[in-house]
C-alpha positions in Angstrom: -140.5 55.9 106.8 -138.5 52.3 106.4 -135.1 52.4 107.0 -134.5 50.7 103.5 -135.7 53.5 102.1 -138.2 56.0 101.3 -141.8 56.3 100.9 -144.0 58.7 98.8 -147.8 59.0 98.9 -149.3 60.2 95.5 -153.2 62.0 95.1 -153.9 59.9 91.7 -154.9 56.4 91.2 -152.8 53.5 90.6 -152.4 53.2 87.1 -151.5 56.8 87.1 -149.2 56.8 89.6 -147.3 53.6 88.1 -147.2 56.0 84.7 -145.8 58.8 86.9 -143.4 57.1 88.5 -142.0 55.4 85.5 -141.4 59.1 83.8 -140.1 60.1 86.5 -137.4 57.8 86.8 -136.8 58.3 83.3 -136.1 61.8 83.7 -133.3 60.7 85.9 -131.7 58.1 83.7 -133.6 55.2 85.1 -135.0 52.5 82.8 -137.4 49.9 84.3 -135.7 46.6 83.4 -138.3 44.8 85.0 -141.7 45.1 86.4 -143.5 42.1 88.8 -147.1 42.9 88.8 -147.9 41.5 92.1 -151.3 41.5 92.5 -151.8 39.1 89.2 -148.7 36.6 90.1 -150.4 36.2 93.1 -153.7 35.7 91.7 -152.2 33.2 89.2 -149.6 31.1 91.2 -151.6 30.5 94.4 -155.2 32.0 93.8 -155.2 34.4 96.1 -156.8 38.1 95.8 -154.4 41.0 96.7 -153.8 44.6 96.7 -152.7 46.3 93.0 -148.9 46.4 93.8 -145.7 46.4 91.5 -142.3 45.9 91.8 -140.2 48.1 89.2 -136.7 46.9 88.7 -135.4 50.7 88.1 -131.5 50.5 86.3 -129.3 53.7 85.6 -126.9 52.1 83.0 -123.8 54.2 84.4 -124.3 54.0 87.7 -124.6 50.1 87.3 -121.2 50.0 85.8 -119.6 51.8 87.4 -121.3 49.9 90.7 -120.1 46.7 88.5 -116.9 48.0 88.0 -115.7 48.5 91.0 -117.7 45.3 92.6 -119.0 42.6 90.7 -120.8 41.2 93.5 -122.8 44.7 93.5 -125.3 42.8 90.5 -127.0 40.8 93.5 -127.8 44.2 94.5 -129.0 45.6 91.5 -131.4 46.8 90.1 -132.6 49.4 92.6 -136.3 48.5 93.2 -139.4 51.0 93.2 -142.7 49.4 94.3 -146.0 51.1 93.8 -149.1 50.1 95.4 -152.6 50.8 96.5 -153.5 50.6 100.3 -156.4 49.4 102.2 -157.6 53.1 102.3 -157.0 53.6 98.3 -154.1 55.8 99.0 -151.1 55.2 96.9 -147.9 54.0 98.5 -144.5 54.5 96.4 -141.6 53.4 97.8 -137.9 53.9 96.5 -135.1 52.0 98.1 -132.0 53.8 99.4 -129.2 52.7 97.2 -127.0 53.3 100.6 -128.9 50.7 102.4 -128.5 48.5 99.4 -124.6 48.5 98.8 -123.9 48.9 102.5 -123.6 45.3 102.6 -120.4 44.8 100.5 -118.4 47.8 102.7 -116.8 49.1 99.5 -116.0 53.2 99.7 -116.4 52.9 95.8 -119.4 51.9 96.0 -120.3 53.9 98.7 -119.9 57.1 96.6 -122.1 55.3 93.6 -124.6 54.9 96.4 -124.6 58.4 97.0 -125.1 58.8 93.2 -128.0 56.8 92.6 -129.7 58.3 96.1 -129.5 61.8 95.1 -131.4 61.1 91.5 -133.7 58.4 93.3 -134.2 61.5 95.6 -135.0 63.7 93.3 -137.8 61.5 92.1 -139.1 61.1 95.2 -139.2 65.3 95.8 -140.7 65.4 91.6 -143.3 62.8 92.4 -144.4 64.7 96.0 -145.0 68.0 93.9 
C-alpha cells in the first residue's frame, strides 16, 4: 500500500472497472470533474505505447467548500484523484488518494477534520469496490 493512499485490485476488466469506480464514487457524492486517459495522451503527445490507465479527478461539492472555505489554498489540492489501471499481469489496479495525505501540507485543523470527511466516503468506496 502507498502511503498517499490506498490501493484496490478489482476481478473485472478495465473498462468495467473504470464504470465501477465511477458509480461508486457517485454513491458517495463524488462527481468526476475530470478524467486524463493516460494511455492515449501518451500515445498522442510523444508516440509512445502504454498501459490503459486513467486519472479521475473525483470532487464532493461540499467537502470542497468547505475545504475552500476554510483554506483557499486547499484548490491546489483538489480535486481528490482516483487512478484506474491495468497491470503487466492484466490485473486491475485502483488507487484512491488519502485526502489526509493531501491536506496535510497546509497544517490547517479545519482542514484536517474535512480530510477526515472525504477519507471515510473515499473509504467506503474503496470497501464497496473490494466486495
Amino acid at each position: 500500500m502507498s502511503d498517499l493512499g490506498f490501493q484496490i485490485y478489482l476481478n473485472s476488466d478495465y473498462d468495467t472497472a473504470v464504470a465501477r469506480v465511477t458509480a461508486e464514487l457517485k454513491k458517495e457524492g463524488f462527481g468526476v470533474l475530470t478524467e486524463i486517459d493516460v494511455k492515449a495522451t501518451l500515445k498522442k503527445k510523444i508516440d509512445v505505447d502504454f498501459r490503459p490507465y486513467i486519472i479521475l479527478g473525483a470532487c464532493n461539492p461540499p467537502l470542497a467548500h468547505k475545504a475552500l472555505t476554510a483554506d483557499p489554498e486547499a484548490g491546489m489540492l483538489l480535486p481528490c484523484n482516483v487512478t484506474v489501471s491495468q497491470e503487466a499481469d492484466g490485473r486491475i489496479l485502483v488507487s484512491i488518494i488519502d485526502p489526509h495525505q493531501m491536506l496535510s501540507v497546509l497544517d490547517s485543523p479545519a482542514l484536517a477534520e474535512v480530510a477526515g470527511q472525504a477519507e471515510a466516503k473515499l473509504r467506503r468506496v474503496a470497501a464497496a469496490l473490494a466486495q
